[in-house]
PDB file of N, CA, C and O in Angstrom:
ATOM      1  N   UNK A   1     -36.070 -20.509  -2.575  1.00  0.00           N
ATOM      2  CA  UNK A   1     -35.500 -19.196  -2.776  1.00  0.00           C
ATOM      3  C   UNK A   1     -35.962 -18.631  -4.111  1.00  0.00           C
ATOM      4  O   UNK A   1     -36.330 -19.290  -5.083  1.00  0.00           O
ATOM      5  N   UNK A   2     -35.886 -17.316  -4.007  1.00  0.00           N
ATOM      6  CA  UNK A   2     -36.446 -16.598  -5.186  1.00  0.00           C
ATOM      7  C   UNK A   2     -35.493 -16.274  -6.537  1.00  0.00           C
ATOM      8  O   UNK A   2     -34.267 -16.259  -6.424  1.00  0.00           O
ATOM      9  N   UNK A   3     -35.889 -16.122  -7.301  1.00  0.00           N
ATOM     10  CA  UNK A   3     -34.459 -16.607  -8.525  1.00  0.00           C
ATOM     11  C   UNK A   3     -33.798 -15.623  -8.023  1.00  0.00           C
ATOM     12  O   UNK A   3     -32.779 -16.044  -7.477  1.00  0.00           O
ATOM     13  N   UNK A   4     -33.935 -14.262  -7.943  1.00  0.00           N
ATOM     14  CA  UNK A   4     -33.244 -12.932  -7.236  1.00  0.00           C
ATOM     15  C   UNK A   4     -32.259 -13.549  -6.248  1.00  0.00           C
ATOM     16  O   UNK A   4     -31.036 -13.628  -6.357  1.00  0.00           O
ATOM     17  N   UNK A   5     -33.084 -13.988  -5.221  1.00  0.00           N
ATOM     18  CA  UNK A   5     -32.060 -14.330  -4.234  1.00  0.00           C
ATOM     19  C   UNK A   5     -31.006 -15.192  -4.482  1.00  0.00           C
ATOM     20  O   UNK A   5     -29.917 -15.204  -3.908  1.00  0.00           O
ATOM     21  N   UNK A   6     -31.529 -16.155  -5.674  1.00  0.00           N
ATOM     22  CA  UNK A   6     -30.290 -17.430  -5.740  1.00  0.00           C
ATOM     23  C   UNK A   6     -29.002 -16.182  -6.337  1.00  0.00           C
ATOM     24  O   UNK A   6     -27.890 -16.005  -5.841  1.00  0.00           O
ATOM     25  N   UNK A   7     -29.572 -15.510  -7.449  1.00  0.00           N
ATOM     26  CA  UNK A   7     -28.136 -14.573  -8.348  1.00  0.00           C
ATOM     27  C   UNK A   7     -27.444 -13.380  -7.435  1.00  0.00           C
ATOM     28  O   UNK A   7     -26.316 -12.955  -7.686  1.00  0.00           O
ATOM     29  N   UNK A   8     -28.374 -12.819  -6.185  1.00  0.00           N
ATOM     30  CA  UNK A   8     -27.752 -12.184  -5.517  1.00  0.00           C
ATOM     31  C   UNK A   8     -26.265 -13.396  -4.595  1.00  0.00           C
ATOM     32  O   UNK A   8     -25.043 -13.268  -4.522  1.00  0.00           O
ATOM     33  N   UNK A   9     -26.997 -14.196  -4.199  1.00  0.00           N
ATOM     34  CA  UNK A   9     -26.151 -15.163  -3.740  1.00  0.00           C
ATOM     35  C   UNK A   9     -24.781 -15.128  -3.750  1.00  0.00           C
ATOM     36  O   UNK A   9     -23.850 -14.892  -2.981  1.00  0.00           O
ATOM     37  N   UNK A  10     -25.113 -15.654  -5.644  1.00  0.00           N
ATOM     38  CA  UNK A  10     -23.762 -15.662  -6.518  1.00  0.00           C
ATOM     39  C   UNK A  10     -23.033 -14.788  -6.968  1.00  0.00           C
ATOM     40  O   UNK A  10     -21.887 -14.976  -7.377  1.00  0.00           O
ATOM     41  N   UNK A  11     -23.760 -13.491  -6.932  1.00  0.00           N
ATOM     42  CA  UNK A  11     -22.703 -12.688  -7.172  1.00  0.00           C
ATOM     43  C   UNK A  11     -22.196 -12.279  -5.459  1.00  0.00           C
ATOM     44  O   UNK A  11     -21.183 -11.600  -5.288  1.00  0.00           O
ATOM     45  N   UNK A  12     -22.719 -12.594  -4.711  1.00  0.00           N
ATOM     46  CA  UNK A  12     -21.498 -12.100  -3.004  1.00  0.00           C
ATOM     47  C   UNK A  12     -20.703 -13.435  -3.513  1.00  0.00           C
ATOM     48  O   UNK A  12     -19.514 -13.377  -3.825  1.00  0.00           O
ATOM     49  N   UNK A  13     -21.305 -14.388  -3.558  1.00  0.00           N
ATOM     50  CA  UNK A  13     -19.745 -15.577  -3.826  1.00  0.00           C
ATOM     51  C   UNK A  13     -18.581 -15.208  -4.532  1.00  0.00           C
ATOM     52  O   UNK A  13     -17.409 -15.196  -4.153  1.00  0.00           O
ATOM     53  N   UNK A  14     -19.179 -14.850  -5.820  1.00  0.00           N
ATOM     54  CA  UNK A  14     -18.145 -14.336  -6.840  1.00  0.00           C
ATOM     55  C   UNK A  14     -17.136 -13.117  -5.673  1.00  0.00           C
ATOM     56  O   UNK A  14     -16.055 -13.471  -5.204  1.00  0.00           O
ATOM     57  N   UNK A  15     -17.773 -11.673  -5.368  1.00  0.00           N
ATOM     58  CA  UNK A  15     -17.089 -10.974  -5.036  1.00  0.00           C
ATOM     59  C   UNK A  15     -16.425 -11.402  -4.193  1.00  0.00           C
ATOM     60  O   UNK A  15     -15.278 -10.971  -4.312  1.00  0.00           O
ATOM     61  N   UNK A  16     -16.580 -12.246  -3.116  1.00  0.00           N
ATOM     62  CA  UNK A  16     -15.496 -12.310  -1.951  1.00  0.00           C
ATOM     63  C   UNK A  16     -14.413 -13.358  -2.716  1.00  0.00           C
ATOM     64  O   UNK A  16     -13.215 -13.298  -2.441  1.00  0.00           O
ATOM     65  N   UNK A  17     -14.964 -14.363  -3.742  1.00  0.00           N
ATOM     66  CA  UNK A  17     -13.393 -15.136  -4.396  1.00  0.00           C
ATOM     67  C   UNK A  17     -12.558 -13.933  -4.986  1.00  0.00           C
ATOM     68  O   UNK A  17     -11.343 -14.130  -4.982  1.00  0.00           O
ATOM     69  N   UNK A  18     -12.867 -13.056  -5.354  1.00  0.00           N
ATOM     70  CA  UNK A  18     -12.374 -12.208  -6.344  1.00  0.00           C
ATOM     71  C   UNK A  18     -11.462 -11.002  -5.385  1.00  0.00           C
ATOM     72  O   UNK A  18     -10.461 -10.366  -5.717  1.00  0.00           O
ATOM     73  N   UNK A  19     -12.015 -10.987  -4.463  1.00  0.00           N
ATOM     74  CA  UNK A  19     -11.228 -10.135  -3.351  1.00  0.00           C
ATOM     75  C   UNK A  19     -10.196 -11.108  -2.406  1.00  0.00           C
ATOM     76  O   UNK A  19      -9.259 -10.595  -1.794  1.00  0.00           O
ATOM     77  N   UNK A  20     -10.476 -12.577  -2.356  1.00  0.00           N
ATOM     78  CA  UNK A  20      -9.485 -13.128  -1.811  1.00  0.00           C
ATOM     79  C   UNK A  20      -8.459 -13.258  -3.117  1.00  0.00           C
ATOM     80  O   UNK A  20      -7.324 -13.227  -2.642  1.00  0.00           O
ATOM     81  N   UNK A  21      -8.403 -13.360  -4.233  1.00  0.00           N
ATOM     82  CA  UNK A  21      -7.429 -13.984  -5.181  1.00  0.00           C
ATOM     83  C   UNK A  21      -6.713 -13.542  -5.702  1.00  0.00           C
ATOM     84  O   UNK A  21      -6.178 -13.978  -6.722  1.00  0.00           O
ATOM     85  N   UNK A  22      -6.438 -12.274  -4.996  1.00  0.00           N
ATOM     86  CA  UNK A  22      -5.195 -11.147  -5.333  1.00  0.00           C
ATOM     87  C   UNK A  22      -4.881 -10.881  -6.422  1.00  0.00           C
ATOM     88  O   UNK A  22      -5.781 -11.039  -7.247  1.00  0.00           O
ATOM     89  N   UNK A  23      -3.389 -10.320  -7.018  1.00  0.00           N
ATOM     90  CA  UNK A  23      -3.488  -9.615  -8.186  1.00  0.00           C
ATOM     91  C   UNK A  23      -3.109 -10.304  -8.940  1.00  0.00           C
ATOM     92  O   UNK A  23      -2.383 -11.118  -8.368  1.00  0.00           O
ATOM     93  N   UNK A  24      -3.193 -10.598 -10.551  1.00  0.00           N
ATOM     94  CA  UNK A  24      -2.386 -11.580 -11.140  1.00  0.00           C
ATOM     95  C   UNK A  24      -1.236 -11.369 -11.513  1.00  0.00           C
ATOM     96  O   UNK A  24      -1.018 -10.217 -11.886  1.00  0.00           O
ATOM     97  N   UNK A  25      -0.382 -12.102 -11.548  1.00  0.00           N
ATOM     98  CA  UNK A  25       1.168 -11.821 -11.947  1.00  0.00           C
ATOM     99  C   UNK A  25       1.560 -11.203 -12.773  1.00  0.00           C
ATOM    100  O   UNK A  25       2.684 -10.703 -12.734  1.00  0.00           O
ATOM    101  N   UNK A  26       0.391 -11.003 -14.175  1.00  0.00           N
ATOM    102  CA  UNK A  26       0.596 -10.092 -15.379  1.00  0.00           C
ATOM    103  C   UNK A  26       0.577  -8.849 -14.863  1.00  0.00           C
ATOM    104  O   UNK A  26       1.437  -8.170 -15.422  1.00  0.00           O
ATOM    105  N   UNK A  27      -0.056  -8.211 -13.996  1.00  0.00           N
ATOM    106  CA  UNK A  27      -0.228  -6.779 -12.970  1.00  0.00           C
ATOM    107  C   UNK A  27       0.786  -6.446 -12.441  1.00  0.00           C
ATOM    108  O   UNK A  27       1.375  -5.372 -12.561  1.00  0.00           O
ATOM    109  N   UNK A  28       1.138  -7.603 -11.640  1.00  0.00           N
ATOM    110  CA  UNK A  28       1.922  -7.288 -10.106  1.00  0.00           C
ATOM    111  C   UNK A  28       3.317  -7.465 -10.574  1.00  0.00           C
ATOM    112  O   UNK A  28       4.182  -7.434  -9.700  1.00  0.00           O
ATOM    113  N   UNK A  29       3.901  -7.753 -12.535  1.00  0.00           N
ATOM    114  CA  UNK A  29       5.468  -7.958 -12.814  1.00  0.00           C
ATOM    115  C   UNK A  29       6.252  -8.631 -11.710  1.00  0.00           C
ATOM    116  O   UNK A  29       7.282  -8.211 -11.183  1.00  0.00           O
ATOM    117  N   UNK A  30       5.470  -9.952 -11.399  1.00  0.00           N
ATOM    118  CA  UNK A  30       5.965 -10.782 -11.365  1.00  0.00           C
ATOM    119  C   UNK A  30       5.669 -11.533  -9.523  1.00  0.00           C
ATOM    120  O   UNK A  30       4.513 -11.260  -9.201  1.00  0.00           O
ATOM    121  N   UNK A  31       6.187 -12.096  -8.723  1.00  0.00           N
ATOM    122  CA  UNK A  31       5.626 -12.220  -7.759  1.00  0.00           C
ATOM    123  C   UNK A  31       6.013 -11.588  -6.521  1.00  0.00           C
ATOM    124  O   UNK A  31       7.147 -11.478  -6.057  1.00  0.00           O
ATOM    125  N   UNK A  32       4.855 -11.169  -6.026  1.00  0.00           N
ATOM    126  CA  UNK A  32       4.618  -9.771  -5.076  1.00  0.00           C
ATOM    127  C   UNK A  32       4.053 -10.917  -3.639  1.00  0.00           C
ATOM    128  O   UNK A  32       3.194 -11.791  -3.528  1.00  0.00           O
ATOM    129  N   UNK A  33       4.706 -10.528  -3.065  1.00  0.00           N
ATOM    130  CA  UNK A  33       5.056 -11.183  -1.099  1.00  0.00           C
ATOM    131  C   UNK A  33       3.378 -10.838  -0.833  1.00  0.00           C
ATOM    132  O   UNK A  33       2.826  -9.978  -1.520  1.00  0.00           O
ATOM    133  N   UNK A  34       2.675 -11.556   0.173  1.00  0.00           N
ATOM    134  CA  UNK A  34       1.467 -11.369   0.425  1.00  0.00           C
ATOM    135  C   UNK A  34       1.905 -10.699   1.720  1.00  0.00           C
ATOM    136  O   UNK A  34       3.056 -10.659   2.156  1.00  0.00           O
ATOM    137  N   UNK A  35       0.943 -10.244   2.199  1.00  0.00           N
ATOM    138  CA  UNK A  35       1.256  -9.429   3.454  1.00  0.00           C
ATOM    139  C   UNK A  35       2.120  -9.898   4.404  1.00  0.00           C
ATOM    140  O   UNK A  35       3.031  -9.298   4.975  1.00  0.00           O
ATOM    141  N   UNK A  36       1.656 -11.308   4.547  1.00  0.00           N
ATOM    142  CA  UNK A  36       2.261 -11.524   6.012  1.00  0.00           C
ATOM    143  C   UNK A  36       3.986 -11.666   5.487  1.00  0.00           C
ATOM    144  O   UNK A  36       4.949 -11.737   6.251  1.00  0.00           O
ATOM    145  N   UNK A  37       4.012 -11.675   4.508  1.00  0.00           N
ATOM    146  CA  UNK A  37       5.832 -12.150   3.764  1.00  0.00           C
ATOM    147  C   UNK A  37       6.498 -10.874   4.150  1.00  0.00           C
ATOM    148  O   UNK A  37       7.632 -10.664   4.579  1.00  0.00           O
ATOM    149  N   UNK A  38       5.148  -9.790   3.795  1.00  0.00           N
ATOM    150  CA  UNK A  38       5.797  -8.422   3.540  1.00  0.00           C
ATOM    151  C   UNK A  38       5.981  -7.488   4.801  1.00  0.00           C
ATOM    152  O   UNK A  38       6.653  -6.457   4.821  1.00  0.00           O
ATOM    153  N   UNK A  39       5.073  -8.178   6.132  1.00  0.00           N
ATOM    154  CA  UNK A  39       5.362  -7.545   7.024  1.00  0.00           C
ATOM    155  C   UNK A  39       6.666  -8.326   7.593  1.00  0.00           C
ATOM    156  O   UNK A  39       7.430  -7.662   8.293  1.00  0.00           O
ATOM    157  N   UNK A  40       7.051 -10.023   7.282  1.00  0.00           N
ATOM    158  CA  UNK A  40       8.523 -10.645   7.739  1.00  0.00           C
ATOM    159  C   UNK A  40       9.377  -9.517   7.437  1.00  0.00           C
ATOM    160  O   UNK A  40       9.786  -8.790   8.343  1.00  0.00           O
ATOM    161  N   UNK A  41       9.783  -9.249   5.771  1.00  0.00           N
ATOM    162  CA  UNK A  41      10.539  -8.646   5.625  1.00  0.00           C
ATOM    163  C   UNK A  41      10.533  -7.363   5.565  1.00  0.00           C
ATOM    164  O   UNK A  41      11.631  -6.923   5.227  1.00  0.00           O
ATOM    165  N   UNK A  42       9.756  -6.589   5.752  1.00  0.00           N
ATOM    166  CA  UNK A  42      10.284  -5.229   6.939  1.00  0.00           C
ATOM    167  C   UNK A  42      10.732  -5.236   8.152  1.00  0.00           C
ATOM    168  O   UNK A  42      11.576  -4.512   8.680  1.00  0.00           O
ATOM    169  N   UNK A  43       9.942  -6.345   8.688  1.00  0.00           N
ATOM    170  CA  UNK A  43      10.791  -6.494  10.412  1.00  0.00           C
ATOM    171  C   UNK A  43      12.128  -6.853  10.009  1.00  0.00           C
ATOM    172  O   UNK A  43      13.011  -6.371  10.718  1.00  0.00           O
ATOM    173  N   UNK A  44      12.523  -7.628   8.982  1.00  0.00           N
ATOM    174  CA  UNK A  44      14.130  -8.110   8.903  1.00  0.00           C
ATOM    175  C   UNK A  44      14.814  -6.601   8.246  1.00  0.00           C
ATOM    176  O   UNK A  44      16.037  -6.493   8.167  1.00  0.00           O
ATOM    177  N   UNK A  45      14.277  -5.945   7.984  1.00  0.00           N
ATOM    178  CA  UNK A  45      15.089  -4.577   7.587  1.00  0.00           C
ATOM    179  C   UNK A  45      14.652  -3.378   8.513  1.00  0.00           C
ATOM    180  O   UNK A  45      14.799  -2.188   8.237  1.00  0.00           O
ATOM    181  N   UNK A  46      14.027  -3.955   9.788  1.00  0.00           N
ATOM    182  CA  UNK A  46      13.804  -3.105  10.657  1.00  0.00           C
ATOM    183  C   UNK A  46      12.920  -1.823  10.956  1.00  0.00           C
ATOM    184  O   UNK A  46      12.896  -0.904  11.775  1.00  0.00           O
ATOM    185  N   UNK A  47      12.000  -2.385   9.526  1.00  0.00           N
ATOM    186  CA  UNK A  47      11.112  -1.091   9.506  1.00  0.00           C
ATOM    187  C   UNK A  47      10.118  -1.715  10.435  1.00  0.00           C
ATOM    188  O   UNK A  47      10.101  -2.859  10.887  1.00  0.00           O
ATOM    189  N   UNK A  48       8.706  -0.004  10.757  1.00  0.00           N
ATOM    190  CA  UNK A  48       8.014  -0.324  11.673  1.00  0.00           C
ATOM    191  C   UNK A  48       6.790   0.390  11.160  1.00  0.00           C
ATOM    192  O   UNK A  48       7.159   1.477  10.717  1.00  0.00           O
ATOM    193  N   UNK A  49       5.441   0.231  11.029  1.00  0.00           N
ATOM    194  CA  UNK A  49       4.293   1.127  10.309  1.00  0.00           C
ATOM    195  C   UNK A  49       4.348   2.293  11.307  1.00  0.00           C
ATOM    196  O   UNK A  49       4.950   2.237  12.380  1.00  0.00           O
ATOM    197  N   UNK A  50       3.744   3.228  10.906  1.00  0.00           N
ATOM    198  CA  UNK A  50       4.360   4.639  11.908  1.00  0.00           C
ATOM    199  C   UNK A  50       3.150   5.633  10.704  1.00  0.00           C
ATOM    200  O   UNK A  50       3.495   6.310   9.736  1.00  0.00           O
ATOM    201  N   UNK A  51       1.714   5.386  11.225  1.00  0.00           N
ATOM    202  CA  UNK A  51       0.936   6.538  10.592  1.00  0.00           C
ATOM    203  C   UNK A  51       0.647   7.745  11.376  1.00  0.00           C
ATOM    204  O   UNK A  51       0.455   7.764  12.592  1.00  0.00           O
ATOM    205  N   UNK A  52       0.626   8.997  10.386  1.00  0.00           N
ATOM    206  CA  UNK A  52       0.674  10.560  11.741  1.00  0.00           C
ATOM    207  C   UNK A  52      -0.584  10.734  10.206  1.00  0.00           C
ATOM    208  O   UNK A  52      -0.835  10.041   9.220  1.00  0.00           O
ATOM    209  N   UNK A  53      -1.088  12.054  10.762  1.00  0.00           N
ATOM    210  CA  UNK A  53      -1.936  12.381  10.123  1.00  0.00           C
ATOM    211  C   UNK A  53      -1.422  14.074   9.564  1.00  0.00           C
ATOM    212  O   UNK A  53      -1.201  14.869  10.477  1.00  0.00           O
ATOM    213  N   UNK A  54      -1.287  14.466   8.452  1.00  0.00           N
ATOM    214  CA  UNK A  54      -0.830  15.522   7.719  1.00  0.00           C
ATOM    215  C   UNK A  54      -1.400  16.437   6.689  1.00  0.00           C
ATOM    216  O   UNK A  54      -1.952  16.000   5.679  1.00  0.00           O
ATOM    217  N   UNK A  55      -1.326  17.136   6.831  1.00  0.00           N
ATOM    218  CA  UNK A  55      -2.135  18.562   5.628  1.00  0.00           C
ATOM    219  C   UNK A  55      -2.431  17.962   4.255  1.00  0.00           C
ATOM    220  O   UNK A  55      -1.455  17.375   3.786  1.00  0.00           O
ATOM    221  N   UNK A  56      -3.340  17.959   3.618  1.00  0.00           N
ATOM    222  CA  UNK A  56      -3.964  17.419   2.216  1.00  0.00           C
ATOM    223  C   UNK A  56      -3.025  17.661   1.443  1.00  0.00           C
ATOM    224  O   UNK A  56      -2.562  16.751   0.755  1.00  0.00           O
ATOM    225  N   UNK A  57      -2.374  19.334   1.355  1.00  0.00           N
ATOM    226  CA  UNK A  57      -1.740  19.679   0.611  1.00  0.00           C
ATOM    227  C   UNK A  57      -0.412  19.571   0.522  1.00  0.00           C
ATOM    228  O   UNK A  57       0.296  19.577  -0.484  1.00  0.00           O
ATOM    229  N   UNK A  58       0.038  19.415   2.303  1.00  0.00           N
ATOM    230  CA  UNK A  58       1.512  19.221   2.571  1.00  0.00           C
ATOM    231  C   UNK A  58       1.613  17.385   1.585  1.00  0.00           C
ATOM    232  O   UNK A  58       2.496  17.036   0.801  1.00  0.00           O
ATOM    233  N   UNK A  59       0.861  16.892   1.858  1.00  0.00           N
ATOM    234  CA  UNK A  59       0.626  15.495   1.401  1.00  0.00           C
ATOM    235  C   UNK A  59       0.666  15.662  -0.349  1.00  0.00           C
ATOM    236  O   UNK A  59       1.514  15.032  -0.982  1.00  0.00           O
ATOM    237  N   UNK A  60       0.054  16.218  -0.783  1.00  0.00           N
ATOM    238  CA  UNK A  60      -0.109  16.289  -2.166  1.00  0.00           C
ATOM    239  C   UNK A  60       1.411  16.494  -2.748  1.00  0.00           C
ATOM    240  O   UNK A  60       1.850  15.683  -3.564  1.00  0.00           O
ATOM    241  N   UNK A  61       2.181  17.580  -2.312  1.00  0.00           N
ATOM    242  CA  UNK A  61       3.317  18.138  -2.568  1.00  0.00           C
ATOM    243  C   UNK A  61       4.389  16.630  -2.557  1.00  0.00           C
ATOM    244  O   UNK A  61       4.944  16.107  -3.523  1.00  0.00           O
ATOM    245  N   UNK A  62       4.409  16.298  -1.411  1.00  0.00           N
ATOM    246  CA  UNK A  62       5.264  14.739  -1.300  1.00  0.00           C
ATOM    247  C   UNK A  62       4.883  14.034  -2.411  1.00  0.00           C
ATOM    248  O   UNK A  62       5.811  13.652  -3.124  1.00  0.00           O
ATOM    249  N   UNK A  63       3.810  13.769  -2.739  1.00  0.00           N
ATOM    250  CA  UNK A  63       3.270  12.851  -3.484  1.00  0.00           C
ATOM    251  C   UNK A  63       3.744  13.185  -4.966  1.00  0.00           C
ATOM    252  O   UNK A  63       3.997  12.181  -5.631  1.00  0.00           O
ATOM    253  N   UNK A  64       3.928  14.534  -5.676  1.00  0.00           N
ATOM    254  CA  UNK A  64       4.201  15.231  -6.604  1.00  0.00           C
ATOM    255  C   UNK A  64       5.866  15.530  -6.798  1.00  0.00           C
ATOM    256  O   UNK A  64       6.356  15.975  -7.836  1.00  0.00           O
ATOM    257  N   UNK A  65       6.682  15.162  -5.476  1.00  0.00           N
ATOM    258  CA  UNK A  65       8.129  15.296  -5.323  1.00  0.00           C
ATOM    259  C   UNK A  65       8.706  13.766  -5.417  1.00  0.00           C
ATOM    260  O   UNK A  65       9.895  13.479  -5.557  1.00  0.00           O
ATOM    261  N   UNK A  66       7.706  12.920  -5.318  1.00  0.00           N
ATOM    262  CA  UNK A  66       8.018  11.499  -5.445  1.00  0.00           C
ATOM    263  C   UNK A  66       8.004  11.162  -6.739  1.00  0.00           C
ATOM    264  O   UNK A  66       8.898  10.437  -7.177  1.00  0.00           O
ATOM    265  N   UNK A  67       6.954  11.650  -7.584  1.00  0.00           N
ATOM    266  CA  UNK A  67       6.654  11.016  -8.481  1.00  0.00           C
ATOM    267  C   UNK A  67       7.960  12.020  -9.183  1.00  0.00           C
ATOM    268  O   UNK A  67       8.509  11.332 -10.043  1.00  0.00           O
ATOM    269  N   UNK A  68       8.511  13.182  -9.104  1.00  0.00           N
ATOM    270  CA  UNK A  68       8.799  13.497 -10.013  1.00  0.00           C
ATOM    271  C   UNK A  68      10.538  13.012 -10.012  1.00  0.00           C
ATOM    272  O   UNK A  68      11.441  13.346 -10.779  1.00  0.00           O
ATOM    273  N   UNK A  69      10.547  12.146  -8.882  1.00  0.00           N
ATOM    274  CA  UNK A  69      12.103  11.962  -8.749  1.00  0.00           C
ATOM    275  C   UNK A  69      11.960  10.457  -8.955  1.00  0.00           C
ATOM    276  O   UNK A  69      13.069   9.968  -9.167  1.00  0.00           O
ATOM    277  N   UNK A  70      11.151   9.710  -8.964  1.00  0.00           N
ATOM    278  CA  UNK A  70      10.577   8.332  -9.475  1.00  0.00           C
ATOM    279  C   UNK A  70      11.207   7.416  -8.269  1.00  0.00           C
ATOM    280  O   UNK A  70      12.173   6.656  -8.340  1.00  0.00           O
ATOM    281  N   UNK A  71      10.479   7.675  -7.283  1.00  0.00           N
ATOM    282  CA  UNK A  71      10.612   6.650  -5.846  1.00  0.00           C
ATOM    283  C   UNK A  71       9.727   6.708  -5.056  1.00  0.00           C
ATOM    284  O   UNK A  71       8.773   7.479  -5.159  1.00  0.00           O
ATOM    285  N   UNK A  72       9.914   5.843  -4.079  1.00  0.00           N
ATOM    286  CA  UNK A  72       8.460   5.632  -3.636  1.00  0.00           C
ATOM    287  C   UNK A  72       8.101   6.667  -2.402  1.00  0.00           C
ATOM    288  O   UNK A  72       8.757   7.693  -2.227  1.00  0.00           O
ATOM    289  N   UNK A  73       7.089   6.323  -1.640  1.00  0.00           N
ATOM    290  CA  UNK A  73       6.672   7.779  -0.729  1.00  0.00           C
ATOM    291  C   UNK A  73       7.272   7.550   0.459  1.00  0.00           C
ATOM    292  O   UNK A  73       7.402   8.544   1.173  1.00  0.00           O
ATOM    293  N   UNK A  74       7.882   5.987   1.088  1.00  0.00           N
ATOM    294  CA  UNK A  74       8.400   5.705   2.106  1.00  0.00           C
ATOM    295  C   UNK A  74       9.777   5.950   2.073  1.00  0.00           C
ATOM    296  O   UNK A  74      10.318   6.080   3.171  1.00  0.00           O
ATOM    297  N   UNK A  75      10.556   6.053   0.947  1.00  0.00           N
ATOM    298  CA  UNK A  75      11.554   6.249   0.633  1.00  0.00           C
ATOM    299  C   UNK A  75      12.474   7.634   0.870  1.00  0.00           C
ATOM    300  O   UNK A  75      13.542   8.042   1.325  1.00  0.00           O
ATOM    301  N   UNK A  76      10.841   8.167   0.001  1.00  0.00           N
ATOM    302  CA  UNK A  76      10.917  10.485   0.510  1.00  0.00           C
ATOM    303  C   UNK A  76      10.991  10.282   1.824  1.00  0.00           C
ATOM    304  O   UNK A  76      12.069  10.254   2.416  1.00  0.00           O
ATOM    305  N   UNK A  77      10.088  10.156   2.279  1.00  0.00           N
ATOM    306  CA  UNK A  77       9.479  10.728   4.128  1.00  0.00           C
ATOM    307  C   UNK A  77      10.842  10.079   4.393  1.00  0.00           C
ATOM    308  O   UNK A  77      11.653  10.930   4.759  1.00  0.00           O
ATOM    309  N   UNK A  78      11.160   9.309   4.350  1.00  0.00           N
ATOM    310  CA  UNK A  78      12.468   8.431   5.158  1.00  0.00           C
ATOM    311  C   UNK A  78      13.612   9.499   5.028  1.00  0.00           C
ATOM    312  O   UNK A  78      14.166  10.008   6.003  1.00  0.00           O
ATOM    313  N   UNK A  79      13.961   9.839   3.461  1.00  0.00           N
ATOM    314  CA  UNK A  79      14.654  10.882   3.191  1.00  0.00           C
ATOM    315  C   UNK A  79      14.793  12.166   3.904  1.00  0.00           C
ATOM    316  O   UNK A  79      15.804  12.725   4.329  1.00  0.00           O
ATOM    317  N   UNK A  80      13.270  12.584   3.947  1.00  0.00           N
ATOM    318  CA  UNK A  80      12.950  14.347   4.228  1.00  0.00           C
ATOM    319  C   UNK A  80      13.145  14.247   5.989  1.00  0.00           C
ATOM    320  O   UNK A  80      13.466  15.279   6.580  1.00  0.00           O
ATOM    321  N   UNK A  81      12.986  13.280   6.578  1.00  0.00           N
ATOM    322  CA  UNK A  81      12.619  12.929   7.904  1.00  0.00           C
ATOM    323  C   UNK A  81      14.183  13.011   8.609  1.00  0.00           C
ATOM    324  O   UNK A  81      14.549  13.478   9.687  1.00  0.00           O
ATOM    325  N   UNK A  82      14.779  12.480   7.727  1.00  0.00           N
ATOM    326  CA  UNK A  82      16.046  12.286   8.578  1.00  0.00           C
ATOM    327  C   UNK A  82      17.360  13.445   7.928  1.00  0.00           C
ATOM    328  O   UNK A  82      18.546  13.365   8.250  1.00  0.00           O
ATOM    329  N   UNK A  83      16.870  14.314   7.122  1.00  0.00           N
ATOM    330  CA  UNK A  83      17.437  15.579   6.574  1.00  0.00           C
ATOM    331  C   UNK A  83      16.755  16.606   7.845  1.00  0.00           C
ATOM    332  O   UNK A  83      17.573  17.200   8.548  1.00  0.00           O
ATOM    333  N   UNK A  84      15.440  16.781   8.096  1.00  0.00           N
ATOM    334  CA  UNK A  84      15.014  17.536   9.153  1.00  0.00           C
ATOM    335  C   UNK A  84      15.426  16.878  10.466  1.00  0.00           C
ATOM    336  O   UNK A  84      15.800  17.576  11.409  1.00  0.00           O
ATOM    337  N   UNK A  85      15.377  15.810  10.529  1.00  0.00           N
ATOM    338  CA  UNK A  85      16.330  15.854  12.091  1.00  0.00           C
ATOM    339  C   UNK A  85      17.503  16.146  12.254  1.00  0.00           C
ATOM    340  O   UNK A  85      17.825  16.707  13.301  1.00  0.00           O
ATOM    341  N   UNK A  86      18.795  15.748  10.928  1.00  0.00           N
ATOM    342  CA  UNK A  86      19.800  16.421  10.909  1.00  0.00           C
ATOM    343  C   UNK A  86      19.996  17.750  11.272  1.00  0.00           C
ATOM    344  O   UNK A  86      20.785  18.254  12.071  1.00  0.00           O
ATOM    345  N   UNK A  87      19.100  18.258  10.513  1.00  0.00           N
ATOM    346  CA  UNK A  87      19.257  19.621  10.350  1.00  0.00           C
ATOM    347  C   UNK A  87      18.943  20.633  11.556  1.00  0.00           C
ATOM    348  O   UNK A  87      19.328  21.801  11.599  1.00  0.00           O
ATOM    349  N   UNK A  88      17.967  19.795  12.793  1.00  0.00           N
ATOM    350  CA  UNK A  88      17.684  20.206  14.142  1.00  0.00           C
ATOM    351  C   UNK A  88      18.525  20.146  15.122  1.00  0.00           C
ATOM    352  O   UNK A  88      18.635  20.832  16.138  1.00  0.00           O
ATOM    353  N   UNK A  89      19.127  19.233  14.712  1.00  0.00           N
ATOM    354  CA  UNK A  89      20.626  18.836  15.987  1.00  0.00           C
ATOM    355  C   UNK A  89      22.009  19.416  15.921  1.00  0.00           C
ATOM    356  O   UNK A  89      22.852  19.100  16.761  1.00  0.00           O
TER     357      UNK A  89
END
């Protein structure tokens, strides 16, 4: 192999350890559920993934009403979602 090829090699090695080895605990304040933990415990609180597709801007606005009330975006939509169905019935 050509020296090129051996360092290309090593750096795909490097990147895929580095993409399996998640975030470090100094980041993530402390320890953060890996997916499969995190999809257990939504099923135990009964949530369900539920993607629709929505206006850039209608989107931007949520995103700007979240941040400014300091919660998260599943939290709003959950909020705004079940204020507009109230409000239909």
């Amino acid at each position: 192999m050509k020296r090129t090829d051996l360092a290309k090699n090593m750096a795909l090695k490097l990147d895929e350890r580095m993409k399996h080895a998640g975030t470090p605990g100094r980041f993530a304040g402390g320890a953060v559920p890996d997916r499969k933990e995190q999809r257990k415990l939504d099923q135990a609180r009964g949530l369900i993934p539920f993607a629709v597709k929505l206006d850039a801007h209608l989107v931007e606005e949520i995103r700007a009403l979240a941040e400014s009330r300091q919660t998260g975006l599943n939290e709003l939509v959950d909020e705004l979602l079940r204020k507009g169905l109230a409000a239909g019935t």
